[in-house]
C-alpha positions, 0 to 999 in steps of 0.5 A, spaced: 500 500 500 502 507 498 502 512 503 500 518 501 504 524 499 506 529 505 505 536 505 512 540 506 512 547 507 519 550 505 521 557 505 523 557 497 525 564 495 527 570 498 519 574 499 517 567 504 513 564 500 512 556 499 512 551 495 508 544 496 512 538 493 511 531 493 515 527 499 518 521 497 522 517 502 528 512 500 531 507 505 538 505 503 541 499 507 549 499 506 556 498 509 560 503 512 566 505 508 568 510 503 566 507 498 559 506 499 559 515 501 561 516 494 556 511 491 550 515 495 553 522 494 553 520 487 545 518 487 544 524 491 548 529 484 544 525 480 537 526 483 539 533 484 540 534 477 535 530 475 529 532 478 532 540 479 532 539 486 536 543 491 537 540 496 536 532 498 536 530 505 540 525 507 539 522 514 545 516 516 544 512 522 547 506 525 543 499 525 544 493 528 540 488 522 538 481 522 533 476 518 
């Protein structure tokens, strides 16, 4: 089942005024290290560009996972 998009209210430009856009939220599982950093930096250029997006956030966190 999809969830409905969010609402996100951002300051866009200078005169204060929002923008609504659509949130889509990506969870990525993936070894620590450099290599894995620049491959996310990577995806993160490409969706900018891609998209005209300015800005992507970019939670990272420790996990202990198990199946």
């Amino acid at each position: 089942m999809m969830a409905a998009p969010l609402f996100t209210a951002l300051d866009a430009d200078k005169d204060g005024s929002l923008t609504r856009e659509n949130s889509y939220v990506l969870n990525l599982v993936h070894p620590e290290g450099e290599a894995a950093d620049k491959a996310i930096q990577a995806i993160v250029a490409e969706y900018k560009s891609r998209f005209q997006q300015e800005a992507v956030l970019r939670v990272k966190s420790s996990a202990c996972i198990s199946f």
